[in-house]
C-alpha positions as CSV (number, residue, x, y, z in Angstrom):
1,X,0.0,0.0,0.0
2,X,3.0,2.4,1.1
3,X,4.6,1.3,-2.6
4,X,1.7,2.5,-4.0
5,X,1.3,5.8,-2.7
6,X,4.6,6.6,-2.9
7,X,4.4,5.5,-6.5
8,X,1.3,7.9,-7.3
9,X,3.0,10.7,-5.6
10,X,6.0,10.3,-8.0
11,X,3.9,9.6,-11.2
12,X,2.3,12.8,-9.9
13,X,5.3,14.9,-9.4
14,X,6.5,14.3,-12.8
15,X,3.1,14.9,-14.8
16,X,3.0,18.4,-12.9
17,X,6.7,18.7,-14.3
18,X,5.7,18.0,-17.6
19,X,2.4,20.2,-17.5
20,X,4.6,22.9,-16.0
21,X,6.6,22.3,-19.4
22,X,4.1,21.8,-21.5
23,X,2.2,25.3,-20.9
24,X,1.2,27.1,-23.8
25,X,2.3,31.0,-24.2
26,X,-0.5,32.9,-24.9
27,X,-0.8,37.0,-24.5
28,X,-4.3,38.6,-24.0
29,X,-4.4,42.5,-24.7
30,X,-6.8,44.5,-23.1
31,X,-8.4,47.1,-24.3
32,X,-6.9,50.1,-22.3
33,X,-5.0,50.4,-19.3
34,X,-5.1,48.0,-16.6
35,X,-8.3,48.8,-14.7
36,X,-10.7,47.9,-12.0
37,X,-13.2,47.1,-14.7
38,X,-10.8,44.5,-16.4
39,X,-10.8,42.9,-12.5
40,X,-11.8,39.8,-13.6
41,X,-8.8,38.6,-16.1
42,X,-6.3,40.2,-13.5
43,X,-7.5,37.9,-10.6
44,X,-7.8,34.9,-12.9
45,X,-3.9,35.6,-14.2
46,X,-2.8,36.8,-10.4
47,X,-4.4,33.4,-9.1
48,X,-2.9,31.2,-11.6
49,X,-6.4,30.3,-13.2
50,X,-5.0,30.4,-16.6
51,X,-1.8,28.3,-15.5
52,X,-4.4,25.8,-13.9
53,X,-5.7,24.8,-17.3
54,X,-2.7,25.2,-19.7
55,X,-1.6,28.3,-20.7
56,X,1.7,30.5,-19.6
57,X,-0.4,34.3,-19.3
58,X,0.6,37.4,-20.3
59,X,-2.4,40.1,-19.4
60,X,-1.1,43.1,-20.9
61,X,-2.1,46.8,-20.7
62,X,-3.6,48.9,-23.3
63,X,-3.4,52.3,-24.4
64,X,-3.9,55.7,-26.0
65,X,-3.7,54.7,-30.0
66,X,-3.7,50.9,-29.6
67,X,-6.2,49.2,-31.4
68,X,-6.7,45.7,-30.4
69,X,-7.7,44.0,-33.5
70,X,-4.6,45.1,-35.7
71,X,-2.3,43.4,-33.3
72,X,-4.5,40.4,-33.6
73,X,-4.9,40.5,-37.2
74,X,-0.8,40.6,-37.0
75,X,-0.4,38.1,-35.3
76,X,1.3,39.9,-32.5
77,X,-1.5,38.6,-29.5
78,X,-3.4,35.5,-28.9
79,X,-6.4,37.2,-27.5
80,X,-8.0,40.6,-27.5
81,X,-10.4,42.8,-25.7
82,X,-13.2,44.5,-27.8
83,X,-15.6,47.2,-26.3
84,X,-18.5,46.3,-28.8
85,X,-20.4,43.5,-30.5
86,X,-19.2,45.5,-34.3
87,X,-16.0,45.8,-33.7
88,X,-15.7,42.1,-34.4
89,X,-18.1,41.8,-36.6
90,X,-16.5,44.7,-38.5
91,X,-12.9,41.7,-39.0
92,X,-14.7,38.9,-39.9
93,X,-16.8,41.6,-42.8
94,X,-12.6,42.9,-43.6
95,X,-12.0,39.2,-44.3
96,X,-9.9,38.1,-41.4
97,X,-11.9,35.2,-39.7
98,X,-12.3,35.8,-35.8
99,X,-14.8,35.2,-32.7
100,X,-16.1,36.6,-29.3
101,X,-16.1,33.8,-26.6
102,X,-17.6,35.9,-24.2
103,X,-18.3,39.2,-22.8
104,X,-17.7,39.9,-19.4
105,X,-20.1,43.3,-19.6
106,X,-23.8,42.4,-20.0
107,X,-24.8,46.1,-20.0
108,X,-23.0,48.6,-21.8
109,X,-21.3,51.8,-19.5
110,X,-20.8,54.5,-21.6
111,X,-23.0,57.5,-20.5
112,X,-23.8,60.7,-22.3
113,X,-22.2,63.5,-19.2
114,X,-24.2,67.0,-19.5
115,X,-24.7,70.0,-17.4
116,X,-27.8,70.2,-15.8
117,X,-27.9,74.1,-16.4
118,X,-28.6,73.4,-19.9
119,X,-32.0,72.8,-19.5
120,X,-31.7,69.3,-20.4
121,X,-34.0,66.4,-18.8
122,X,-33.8,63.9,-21.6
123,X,-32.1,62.6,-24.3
124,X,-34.1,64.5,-26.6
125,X,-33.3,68.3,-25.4
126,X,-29.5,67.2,-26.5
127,X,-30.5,68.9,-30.1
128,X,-29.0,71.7,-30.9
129,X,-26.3,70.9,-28.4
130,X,-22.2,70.5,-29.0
131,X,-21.6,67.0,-28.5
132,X,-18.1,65.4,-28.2
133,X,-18.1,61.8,-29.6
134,X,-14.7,60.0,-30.6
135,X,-14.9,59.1,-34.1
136,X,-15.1,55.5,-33.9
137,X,-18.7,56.0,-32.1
138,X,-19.7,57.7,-34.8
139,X,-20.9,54.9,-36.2
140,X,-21.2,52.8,-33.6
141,X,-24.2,54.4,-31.2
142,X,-23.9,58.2,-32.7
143,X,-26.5,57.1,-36.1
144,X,-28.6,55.2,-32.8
145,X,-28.8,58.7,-31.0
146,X,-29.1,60.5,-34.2
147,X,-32.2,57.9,-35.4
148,X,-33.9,57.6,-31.7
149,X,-33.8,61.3,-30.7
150,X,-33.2,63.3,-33.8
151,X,-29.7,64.7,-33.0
152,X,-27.8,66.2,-35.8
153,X,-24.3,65.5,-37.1
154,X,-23.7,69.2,-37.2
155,X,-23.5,68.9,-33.7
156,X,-20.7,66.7,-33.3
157,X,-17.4,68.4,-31.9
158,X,-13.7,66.9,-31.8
159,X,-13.4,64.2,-28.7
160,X,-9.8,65.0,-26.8
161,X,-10.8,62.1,-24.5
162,X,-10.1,65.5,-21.4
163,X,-12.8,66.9,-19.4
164,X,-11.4,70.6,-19.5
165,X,-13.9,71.4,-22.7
166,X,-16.8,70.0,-21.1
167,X,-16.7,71.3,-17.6
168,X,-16.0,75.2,-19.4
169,X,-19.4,74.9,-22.1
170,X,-22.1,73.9,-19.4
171,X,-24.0,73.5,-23.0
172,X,-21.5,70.7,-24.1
173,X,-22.6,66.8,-24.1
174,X,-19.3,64.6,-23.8
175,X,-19.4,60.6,-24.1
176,X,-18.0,58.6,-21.0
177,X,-17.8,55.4,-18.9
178,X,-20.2,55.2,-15.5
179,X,-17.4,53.6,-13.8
180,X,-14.7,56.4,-14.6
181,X,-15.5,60.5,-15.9
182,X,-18.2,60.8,-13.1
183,X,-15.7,59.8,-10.7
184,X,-13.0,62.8,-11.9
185,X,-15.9,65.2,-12.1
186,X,-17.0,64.9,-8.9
187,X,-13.1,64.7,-7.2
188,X,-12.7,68.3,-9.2
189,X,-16.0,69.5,-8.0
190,X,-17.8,68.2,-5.3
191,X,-20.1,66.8,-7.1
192,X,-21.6,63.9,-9.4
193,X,-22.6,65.0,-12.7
194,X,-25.9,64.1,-14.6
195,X,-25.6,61.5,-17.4
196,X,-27.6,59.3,-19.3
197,X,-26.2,55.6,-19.7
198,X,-27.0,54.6,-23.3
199,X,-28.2,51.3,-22.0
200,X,-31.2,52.6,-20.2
201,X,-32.4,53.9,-23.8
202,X,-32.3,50.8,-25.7
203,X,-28.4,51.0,-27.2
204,X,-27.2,48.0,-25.3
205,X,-24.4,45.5,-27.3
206,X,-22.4,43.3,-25.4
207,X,-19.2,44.8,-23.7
208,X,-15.3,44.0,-22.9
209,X,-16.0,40.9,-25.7
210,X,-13.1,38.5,-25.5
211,X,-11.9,37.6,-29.0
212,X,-9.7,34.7,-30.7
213,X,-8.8,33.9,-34.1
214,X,-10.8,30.9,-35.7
215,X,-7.4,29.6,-36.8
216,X,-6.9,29.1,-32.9
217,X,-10.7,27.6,-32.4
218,X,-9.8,25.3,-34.9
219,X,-6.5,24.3,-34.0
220,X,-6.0,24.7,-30.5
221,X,-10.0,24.2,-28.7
222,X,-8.6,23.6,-25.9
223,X,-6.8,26.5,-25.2
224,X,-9.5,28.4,-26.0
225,X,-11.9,26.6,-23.2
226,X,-9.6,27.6,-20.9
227,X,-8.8,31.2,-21.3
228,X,-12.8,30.8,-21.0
229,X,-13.2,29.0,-18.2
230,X,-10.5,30.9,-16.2
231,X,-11.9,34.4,-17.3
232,X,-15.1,33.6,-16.0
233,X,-13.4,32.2,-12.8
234,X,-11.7,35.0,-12.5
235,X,-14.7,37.3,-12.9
236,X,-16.5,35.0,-10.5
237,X,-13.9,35.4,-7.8
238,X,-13.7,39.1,-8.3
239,X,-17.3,40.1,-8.0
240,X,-17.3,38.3,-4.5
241,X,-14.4,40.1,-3.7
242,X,-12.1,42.6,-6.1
243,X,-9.1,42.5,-3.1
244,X,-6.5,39.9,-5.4
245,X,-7.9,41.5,-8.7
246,X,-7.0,45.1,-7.0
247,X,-3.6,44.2,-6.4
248,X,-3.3,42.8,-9.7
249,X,-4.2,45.8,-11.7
250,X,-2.5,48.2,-9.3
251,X,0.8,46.9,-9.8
252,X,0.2,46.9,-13.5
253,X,-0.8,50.6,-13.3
254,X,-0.2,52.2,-10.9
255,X,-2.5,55.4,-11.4
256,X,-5.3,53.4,-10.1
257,X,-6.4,54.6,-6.6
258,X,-8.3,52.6,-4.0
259,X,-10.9,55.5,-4.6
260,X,-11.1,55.3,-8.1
261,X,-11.5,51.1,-7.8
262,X,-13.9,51.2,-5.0
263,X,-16.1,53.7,-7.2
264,X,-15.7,51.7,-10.3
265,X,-16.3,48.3,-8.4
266,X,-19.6,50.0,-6.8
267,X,-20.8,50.8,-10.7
268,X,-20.8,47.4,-11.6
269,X,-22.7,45.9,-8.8
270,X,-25.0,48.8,-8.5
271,X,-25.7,48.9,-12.2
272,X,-25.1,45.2,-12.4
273,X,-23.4,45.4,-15.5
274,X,-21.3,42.3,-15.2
275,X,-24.3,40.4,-13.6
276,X,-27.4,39.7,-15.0
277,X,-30.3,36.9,-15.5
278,X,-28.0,35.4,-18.2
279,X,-25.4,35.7,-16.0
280,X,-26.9,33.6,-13.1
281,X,-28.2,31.2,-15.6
282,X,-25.7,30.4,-17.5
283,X,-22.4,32.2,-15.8
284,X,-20.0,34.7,-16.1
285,X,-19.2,35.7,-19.3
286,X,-22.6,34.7,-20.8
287,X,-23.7,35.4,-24.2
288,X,-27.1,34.2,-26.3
289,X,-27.9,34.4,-30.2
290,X,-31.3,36.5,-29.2
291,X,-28.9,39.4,-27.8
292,X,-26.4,39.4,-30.6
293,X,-29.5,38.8,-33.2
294,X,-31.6,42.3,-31.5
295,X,-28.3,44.6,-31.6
296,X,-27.5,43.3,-35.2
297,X,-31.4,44.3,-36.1
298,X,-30.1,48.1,-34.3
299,X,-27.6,48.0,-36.5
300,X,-28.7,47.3,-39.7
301,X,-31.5,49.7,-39.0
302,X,-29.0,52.6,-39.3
303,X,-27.6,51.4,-42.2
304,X,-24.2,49.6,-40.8
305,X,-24.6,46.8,-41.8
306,X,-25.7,44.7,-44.3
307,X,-29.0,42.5,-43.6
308,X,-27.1,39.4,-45.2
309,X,-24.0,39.6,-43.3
310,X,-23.1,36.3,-41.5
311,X,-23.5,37.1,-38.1
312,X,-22.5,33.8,-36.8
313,X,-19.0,34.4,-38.5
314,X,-18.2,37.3,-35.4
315,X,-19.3,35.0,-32.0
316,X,-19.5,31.6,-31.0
317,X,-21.5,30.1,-27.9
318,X,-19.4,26.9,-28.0
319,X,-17.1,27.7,-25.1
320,X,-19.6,28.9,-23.0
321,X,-21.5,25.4,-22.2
């Protein structure tokens, strides 16, 4: 019996040296700097989640002027960060073949920030109004806005990604995120600004979408099923408690304050964007062909997209089971 144990413990000892070996590199970029709202894949990384299932992590920071998808078109990552369900969409119509998994966000965060002084209540007093939208949005939920509450493009104005403009013209509309701008606004004046989140309105893709190549679904599943399944661990862990996932982003960027995560971590219980029904039927992470088929139908309302694109060709549910 002794011989046998001792025999199991070796056999064991080597297959964890050879898994240890036999980890595959993979790098996941996010989509901006290392954040509180990207918790979820720095606690799986910071708690070995990935390494659990196979693959040697490298989570690595974002930026001003990075854009995700060329470095995976490029080859240069394994996995990506999108913020929207048409961004990729918009690779698989340029002819490069590639997936959501998941989407950690179940409701969309960006908010519409305006002065109450301008007499506005809702959506629709915004005519007539300078608003600053960066110019991918403008044709992402700008046409939505411009369809739903007849805003104008006239009244589009450059989008520095600062709030000196908009806190000078109390007439000015600026685009945000609900975890972030209303924080700054309110630690430069005392005060939380009014907003509208585009989600209450009916704009409302999937968000922080986790994207692969489908030369990498279709060579190497099983890596895929576990960047899944540790993301949504991760994510899991976090939203019970953010402590490990705080530490994790800190030390990858340091300009993240415990005030500025503890606001950003009370935005996405309050608002439960990470959590929904899906979420607690089916998991962190969760995704369903009626959501992706409703904001496809938004989107080909404004004239985006084509009614006979393949819209299987940008997500797949196969990882999520």
């Amino acid at each position: 019996m002794l011989r046998t144990l001792l025999s199991t413990a070796a056999l064991s000892c080597v297959v964890n040296a050879a898994n240890a070996q036999d980890l595959a590199p993979m790098t996941f970029q996010m989509s901006w700097k290392a954040q509180a709202e990207q918790g979820g894949y720095w606690e799986a990384e910071a708690k070995g989640y990935y390494k659990a299932c196979g693959i040697d992590m490298t989570v690595r920071s974002g930026g001003p002027g990075i854009d995700t998808r060329q470095l995976l078109v490029g080859g240069a990552v394994d996995a990506i960060l999108v913020s929207q369900n048409d961004a990729v969409m918009r690779m698989s119509e340029a002819g490069f073949p590639a997936k959501a998994v998941m989407a950690a966000y179940q409701k969309f965060p960006t908010i519409l920030l305006y002065h109450e002084e301008a007499g506005i209540e809702e959506p629709g007093d915004m005519k007539g109004k300078p608003v600053m939208i960066s110019q991918p949005n403008r044709n992402t939920f700008w046409p939505f806005l411009t369809e739903t509450f007849g805003l104008s493009d006239d009244q589009l104005r450059t989008y520095s990604g600062q709030l000196a403009v908009w806190m000078q013209d109390t007439s000015a509309i600026q685009q945000g995120v609900v975890t972030n701008e209303p924080f700054r606004i309110k630690e430069q004046t005392g005060a939380e600004p009014s907003y509208f989140l585009l989600a209450d309105y009916g704009y409302n893709p999937y968000t922080s979408l986790v994207v692969v190549s489908q030369k990498m679904i279709d060579d190497k599943p099983q890596l895929v099923k576990c960047l899944v399944d540790a993301s949504r661990k991760g994510w899991d862990d976090f939203m019970q408690d953010p402590a490990v996932g705080f530490k994790a982003v800190q030390a990858a960027n340091a300009e993240n304050t415990d005030a500025l995560m503890a606001y950003s971590y009370g935005k996405m219980k309050d608002l439960d964007l990470v959590e929904n029904a899906d979420t607690k039927a089916a998991g962190f992470g969760a995704m369903t062909d009626a959501r992706w088929q409703s904001h496809f139908e938004t989107l080909v309302s404004q004239g985006l997209f084509k009614p006979d694109f393949d819209l299987k060709s940008a997500y797949t549910l196969q990882f999520l089971d």
